[in-house]
VMD Tcl script that builds the backbone (N, CA, C; Angstrom):
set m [mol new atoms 393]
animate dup $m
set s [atomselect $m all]
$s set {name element resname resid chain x y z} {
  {N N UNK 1 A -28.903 -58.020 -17.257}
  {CA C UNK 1 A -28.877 -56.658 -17.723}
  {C C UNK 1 A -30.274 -56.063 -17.553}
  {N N UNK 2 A -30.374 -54.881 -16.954}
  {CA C UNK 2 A -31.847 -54.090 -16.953}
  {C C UNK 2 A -32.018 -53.782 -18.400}
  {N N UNK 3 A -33.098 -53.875 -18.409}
  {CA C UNK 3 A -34.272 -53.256 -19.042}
  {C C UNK 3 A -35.078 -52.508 -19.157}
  {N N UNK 4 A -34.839 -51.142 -19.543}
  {CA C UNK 4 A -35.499 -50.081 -19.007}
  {C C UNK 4 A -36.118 -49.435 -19.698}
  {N N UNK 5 A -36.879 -48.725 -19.912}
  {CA C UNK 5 A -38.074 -47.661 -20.942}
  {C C UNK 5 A -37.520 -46.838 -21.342}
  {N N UNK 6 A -38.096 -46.095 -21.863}
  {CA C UNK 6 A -37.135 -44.543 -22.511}
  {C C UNK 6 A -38.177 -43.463 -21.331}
  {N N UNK 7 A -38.582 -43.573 -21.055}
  {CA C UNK 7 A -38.993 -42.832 -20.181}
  {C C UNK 7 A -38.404 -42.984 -18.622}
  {N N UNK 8 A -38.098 -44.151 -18.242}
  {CA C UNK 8 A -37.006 -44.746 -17.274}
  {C C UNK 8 A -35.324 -44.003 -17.505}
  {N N UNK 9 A -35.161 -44.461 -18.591}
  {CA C UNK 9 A -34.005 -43.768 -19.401}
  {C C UNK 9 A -33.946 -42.466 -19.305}
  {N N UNK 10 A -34.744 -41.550 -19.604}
  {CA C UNK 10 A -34.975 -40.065 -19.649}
  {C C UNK 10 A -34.432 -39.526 -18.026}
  {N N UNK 11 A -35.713 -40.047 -17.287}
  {CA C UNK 11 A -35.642 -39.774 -15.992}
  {C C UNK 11 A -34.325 -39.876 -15.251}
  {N N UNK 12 A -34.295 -40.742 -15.229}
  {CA C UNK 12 A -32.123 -41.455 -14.935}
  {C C UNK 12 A -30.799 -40.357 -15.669}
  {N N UNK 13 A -31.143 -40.068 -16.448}
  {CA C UNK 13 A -30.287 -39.349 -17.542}
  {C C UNK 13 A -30.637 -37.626 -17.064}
  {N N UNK 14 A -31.587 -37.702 -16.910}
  {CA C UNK 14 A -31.784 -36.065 -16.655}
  {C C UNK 14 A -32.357 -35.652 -18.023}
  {N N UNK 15 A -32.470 -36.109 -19.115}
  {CA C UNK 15 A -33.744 -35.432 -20.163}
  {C C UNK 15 A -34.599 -36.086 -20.486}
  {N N UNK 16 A -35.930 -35.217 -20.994}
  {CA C UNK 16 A -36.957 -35.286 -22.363}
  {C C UNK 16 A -36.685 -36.700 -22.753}
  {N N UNK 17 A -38.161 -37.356 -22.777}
  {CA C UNK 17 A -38.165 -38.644 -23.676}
  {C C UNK 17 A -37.622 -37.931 -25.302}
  {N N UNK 18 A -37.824 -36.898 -25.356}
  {CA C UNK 18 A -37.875 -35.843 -26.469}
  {C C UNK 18 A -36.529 -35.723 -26.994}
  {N N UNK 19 A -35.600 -35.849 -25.791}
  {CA C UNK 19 A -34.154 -35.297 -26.453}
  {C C UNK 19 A -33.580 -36.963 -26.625}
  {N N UNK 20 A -33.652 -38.181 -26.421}
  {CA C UNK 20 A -33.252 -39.185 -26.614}
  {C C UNK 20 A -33.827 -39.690 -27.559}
  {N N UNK 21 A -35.139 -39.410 -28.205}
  {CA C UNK 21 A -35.648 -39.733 -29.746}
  {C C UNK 21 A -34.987 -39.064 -30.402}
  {N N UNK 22 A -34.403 -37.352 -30.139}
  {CA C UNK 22 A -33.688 -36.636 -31.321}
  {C C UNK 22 A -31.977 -37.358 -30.973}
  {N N UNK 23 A -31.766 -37.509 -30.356}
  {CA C UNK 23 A -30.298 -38.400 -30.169}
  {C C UNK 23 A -30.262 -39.193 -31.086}
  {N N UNK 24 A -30.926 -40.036 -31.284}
  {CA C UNK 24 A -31.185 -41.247 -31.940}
  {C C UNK 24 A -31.470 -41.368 -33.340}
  {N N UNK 25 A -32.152 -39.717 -33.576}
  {CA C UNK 25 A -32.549 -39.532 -35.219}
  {C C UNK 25 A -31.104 -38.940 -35.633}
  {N N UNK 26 A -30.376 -38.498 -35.237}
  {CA C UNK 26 A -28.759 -37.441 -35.684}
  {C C UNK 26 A -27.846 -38.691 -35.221}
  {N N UNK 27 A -28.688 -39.730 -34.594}
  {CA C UNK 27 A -27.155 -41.116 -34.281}
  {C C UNK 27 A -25.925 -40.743 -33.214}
  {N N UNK 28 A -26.481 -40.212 -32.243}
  {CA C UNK 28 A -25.782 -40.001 -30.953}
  {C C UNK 28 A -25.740 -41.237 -30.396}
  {N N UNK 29 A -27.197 -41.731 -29.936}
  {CA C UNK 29 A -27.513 -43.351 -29.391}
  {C C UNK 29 A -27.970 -44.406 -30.271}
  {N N UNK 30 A -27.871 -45.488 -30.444}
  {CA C UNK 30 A -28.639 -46.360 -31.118}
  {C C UNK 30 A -30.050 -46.134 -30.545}
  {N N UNK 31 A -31.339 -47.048 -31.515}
  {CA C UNK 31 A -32.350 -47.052 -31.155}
  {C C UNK 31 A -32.737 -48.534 -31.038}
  {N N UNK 32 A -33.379 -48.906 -30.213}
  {CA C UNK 32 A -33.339 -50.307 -29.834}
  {C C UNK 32 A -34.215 -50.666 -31.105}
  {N N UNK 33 A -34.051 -52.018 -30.950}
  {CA C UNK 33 A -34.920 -52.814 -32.024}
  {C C UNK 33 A -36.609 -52.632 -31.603}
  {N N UNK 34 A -37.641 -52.572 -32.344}
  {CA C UNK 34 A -39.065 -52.649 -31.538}
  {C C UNK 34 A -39.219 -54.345 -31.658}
  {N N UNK 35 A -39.340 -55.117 -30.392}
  {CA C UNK 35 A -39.380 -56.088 -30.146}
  {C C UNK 35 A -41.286 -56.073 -30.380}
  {N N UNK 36 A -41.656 -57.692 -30.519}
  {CA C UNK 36 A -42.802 -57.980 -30.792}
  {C C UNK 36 A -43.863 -57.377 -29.746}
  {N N UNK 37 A -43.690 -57.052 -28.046}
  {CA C UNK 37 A -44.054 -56.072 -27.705}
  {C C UNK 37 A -44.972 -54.947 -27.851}
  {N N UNK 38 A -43.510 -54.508 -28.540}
  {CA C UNK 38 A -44.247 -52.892 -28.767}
  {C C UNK 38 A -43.290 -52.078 -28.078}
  {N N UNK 39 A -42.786 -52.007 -27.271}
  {CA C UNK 39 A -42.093 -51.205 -26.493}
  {C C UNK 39 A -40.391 -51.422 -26.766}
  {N N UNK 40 A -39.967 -50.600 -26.784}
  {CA C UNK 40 A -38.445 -51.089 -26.870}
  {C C UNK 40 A -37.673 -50.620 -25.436}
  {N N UNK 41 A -36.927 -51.152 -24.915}
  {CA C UNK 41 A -36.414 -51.219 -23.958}
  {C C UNK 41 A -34.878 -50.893 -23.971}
  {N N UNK 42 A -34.470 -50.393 -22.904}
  {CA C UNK 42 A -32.829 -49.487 -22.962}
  {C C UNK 42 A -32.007 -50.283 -21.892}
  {N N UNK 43 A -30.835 -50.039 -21.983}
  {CA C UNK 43 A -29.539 -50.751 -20.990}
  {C C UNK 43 A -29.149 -49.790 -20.518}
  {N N UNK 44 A -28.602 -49.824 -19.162}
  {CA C UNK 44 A -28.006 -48.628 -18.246}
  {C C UNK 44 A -26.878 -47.861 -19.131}
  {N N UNK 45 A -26.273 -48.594 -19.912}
  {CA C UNK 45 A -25.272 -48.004 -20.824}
  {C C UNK 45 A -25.501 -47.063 -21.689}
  {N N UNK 46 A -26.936 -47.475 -22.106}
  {CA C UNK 46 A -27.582 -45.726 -22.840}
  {C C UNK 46 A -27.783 -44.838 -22.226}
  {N N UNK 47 A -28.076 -45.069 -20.266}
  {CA C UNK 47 A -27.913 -43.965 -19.747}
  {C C UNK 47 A -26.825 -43.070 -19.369}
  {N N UNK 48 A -26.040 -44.412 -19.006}
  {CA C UNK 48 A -24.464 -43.919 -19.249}
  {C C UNK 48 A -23.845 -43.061 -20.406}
  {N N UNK 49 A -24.283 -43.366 -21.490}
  {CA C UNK 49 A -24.267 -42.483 -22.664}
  {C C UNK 49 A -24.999 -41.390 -22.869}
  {N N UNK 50 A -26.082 -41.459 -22.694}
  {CA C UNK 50 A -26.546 -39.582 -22.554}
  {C C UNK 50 A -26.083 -38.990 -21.501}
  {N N UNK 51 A -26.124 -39.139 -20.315}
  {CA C UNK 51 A -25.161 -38.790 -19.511}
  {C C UNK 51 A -23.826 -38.253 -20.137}
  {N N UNK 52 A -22.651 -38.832 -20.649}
  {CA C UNK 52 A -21.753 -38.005 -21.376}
  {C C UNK 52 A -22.233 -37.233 -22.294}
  {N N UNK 53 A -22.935 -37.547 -23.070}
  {CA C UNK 53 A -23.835 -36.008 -23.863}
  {C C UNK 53 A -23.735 -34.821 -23.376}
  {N N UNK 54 A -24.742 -35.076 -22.159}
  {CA C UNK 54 A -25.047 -33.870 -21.678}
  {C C UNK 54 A -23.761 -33.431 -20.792}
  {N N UNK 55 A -22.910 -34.190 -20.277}
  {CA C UNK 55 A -21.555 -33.207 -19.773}
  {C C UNK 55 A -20.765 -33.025 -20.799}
  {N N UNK 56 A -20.564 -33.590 -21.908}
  {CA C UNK 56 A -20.002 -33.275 -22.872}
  {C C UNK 56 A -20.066 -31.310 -23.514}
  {N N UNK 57 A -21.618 -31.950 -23.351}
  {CA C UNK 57 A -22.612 -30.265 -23.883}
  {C C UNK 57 A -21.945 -29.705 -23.002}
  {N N UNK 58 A -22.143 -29.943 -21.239}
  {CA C UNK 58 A -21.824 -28.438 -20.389}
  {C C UNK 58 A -20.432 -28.109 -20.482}
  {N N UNK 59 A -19.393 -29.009 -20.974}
  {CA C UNK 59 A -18.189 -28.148 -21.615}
  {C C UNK 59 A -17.932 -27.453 -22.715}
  {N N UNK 60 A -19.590 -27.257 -23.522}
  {CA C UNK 60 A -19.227 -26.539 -24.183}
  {C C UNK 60 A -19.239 -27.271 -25.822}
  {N N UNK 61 A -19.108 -28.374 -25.670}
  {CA C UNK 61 A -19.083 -29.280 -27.440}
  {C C UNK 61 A -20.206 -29.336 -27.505}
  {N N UNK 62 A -20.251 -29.482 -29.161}
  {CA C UNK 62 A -21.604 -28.766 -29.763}
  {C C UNK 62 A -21.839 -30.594 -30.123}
  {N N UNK 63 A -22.891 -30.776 -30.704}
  {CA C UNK 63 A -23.483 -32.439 -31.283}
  {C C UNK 63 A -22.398 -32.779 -31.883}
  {N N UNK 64 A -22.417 -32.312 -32.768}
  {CA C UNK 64 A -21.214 -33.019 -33.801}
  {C C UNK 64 A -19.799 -33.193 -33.113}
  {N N UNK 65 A -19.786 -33.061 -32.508}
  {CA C UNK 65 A -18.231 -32.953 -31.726}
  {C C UNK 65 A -18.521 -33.498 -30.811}
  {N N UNK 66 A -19.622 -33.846 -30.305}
  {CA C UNK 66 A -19.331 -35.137 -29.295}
  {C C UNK 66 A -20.021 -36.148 -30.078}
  {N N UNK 67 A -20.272 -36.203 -31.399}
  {CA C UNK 67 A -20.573 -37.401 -32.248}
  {C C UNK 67 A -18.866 -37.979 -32.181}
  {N N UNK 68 A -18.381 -37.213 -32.459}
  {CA C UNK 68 A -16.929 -37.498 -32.780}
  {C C UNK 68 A -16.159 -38.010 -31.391}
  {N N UNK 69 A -16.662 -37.225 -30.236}
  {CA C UNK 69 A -16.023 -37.956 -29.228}
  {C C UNK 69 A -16.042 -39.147 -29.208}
  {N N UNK 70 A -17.288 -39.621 -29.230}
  {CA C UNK 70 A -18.134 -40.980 -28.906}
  {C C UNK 70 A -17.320 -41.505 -29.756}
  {N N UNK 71 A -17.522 -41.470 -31.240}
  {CA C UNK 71 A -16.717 -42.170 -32.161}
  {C C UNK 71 A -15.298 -42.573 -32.000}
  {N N UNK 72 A -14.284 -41.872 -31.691}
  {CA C UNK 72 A -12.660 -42.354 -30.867}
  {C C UNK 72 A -13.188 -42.641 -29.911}
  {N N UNK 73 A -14.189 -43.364 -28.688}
  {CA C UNK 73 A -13.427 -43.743 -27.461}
  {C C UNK 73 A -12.626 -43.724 -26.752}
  {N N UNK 74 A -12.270 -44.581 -26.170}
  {CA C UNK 74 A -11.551 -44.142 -25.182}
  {C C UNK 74 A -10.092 -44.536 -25.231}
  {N N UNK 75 A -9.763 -45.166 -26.448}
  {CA C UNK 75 A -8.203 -45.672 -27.126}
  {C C UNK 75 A -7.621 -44.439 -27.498}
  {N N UNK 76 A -8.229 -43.285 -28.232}
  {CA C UNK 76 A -8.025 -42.121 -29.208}
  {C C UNK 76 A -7.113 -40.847 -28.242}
  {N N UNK 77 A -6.403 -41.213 -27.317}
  {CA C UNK 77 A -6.376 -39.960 -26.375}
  {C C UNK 77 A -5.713 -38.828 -26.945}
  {N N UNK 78 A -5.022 -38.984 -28.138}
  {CA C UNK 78 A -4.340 -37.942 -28.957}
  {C C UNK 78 A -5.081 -37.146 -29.756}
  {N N UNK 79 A -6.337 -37.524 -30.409}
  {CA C UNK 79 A -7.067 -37.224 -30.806}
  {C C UNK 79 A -8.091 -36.149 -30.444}
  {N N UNK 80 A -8.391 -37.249 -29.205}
  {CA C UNK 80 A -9.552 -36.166 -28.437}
  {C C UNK 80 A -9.102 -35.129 -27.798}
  {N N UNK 81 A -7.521 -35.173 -27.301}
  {CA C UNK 81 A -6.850 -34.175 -26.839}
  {C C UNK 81 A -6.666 -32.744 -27.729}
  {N N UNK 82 A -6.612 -33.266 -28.953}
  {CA C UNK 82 A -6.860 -31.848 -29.882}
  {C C UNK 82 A -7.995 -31.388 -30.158}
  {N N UNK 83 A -9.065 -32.012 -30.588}
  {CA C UNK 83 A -10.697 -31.829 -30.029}
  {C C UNK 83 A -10.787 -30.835 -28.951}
  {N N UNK 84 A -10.051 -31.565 -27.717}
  {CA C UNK 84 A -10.813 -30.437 -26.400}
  {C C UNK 84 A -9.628 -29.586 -26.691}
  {N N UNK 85 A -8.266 -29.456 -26.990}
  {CA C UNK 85 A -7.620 -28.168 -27.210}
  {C C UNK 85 A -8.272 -27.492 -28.098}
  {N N UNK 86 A -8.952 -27.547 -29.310}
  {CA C UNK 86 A -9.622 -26.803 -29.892}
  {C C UNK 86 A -11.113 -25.955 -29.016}
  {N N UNK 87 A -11.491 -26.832 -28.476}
  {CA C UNK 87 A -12.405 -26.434 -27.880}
  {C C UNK 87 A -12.537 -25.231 -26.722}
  {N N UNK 88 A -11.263 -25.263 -26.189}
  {CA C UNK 88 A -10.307 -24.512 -24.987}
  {C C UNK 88 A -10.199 -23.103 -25.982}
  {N N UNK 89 A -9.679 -23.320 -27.001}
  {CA C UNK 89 A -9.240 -22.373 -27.884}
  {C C UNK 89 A -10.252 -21.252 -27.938}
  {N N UNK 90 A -11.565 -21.927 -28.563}
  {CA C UNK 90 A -12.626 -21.307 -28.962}
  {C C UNK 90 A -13.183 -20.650 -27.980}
  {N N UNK 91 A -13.441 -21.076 -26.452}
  {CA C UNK 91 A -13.956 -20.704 -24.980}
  {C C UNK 91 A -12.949 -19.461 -25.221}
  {N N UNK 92 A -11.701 -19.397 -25.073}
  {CA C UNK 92 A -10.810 -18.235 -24.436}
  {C C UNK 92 A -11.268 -17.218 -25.847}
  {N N UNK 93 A -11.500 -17.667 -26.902}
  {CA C UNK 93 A -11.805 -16.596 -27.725}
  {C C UNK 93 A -13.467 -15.952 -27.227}
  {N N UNK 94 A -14.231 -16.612 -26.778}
  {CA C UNK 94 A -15.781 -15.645 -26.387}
  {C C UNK 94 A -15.362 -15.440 -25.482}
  {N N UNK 95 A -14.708 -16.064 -24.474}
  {CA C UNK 95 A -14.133 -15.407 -23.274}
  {C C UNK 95 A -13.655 -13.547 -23.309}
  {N N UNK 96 A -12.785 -13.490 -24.148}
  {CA C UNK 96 A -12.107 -12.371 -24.725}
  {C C UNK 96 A -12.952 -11.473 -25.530}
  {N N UNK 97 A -14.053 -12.328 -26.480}
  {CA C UNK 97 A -15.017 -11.033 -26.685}
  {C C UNK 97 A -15.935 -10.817 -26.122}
  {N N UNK 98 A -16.225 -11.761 -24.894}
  {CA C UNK 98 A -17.096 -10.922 -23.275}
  {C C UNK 98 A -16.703 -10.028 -23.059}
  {N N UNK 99 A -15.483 -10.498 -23.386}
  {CA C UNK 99 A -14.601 -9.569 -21.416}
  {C C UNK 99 A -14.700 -8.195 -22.728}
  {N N UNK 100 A -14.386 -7.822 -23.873}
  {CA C UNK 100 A -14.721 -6.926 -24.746}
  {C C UNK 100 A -16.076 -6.317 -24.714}
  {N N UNK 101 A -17.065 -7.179 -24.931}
  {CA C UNK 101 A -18.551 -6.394 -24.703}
  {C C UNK 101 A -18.811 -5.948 -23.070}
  {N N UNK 102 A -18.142 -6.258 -22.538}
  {CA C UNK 102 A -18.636 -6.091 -20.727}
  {C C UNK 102 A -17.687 -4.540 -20.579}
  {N N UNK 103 A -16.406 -4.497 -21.222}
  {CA C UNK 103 A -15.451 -3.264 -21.033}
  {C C UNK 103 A -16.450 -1.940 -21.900}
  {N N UNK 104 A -17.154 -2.218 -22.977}
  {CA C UNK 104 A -18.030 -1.532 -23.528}
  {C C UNK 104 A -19.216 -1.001 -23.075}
  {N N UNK 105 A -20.059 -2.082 -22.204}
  {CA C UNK 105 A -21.275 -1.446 -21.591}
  {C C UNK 105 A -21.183 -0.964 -20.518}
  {N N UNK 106 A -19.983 -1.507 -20.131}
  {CA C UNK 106 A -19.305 -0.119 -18.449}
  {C C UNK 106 A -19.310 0.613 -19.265}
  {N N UNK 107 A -18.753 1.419 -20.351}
  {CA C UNK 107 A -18.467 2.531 -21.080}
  {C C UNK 107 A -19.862 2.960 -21.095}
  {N N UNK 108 A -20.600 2.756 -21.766}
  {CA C UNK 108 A -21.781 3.095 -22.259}
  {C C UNK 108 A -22.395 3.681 -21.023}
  {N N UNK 109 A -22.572 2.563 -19.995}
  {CA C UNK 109 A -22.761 2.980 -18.593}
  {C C UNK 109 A -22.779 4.177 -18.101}
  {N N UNK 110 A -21.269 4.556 -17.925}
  {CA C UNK 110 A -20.710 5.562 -17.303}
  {C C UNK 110 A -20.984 6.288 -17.895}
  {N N UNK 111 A -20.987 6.631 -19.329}
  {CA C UNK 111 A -21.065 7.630 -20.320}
  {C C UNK 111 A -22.964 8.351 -20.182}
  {N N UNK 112 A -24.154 7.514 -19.303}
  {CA C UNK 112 A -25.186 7.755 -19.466}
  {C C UNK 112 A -25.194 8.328 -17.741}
  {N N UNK 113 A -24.452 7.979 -17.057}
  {CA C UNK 113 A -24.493 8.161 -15.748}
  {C C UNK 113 A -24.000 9.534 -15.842}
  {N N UNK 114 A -23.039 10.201 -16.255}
  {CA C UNK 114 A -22.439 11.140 -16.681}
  {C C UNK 114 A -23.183 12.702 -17.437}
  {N N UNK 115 A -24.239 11.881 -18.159}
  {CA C UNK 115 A -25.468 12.942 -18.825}
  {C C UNK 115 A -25.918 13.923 -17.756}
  {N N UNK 116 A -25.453 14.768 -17.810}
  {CA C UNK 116 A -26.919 15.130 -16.484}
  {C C UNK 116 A -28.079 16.400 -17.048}
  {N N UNK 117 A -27.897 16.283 -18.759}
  {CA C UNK 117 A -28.651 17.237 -19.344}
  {C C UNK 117 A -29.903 16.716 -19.683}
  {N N UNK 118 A -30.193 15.254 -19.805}
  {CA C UNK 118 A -31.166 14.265 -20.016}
  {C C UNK 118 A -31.674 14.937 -21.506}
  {N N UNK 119 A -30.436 14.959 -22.169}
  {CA C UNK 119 A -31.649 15.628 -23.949}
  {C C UNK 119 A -31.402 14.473 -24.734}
  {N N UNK 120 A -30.517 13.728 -24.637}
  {CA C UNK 120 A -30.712 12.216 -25.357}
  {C C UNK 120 A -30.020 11.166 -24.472}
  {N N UNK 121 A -30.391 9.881 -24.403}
  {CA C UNK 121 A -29.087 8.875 -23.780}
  {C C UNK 121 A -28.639 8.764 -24.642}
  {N N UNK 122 A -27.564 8.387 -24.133}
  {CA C UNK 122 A -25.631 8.281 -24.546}
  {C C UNK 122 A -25.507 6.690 -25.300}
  {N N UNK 123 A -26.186 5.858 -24.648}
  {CA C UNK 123 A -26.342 4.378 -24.738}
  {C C UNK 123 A -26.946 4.311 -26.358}
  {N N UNK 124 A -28.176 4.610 -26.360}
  {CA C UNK 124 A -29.172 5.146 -27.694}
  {C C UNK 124 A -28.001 5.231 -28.767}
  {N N UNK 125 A -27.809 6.427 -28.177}
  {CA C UNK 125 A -26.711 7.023 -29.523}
  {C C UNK 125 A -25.940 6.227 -30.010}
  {N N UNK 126 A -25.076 5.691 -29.113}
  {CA C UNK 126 A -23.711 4.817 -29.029}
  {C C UNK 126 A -24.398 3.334 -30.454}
  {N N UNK 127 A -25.273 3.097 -29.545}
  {CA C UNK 127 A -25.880 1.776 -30.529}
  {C C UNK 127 A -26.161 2.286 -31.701}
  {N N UNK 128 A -26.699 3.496 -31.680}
  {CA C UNK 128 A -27.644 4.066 -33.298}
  {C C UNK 128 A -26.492 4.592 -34.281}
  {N N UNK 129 A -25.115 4.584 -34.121}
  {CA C UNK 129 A -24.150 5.492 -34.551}
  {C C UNK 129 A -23.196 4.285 -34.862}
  {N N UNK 130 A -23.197 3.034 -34.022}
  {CA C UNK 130 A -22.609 1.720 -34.536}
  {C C UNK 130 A -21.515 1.520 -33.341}
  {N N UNK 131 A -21.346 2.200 -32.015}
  {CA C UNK 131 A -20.252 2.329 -31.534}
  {C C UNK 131 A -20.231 0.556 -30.772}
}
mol reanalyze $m
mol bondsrecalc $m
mol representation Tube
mol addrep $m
């Protein structure tokens, strides 16, 4: 089995010696034992494991929810299946209040493009009035 640094680890993984010490303080990863050394040393499997972290993250699960992934493995498939349906859930809901703020600042948009008296913007107002 390798033996690798946390700085080895980092590099391999794609983060911060920085974000695998805070992994480790919230209990994402174990922290190796400090051997007589001095240095503690990592297994490809911790890289393997931040690695799902961080794709975990780019779908969108927040720490705690991929604490929980980690925690069911890979037996749990009913489980985690409602996890990421929840998660699906929540995406289509900011999804929907994008696609809401984006239908608004076309408005706003158009509504300043439209001025052609230039005695106040339209945008200004809109925000200062609560629209």
């Amino acid at each position: 089995m390798d033996k690798l640094t946390i700085s080895t680890v980092a590099q391999k993984a794609g983060v911060g010696v920085e974000t695998i010490r805070y992994y480790q303080r919230i209990g994402l990863i174990l922290e190796p034992a400090k051997p007589a050394s001095g240095y503690r040393t990592y297994a490809v499997q911790d890289v393997q494991q931040i690695q799902f972290i961080q794709r975990a993250k780019k779908l969108g699960f927040s720490l705690v929810e991929i604490k929980i992934l980690l925690s069911l493995g890979e037996g749990s498939c009913d489980q985690t299946k409602q996890l990421a349906s929840s998660k699906l859930d929540d995406v289509k809901g900011k999804i929907k209040d994008l696609r809401a703020i984006a239908n608004t600042l076309e408005t706003l948009i158009n509504s300043c493009e439209d001025n052609s008296s230039n005695t106040s913007c339209p945008i200004i107002e809109a925000i200062s009035q609560g629209q």
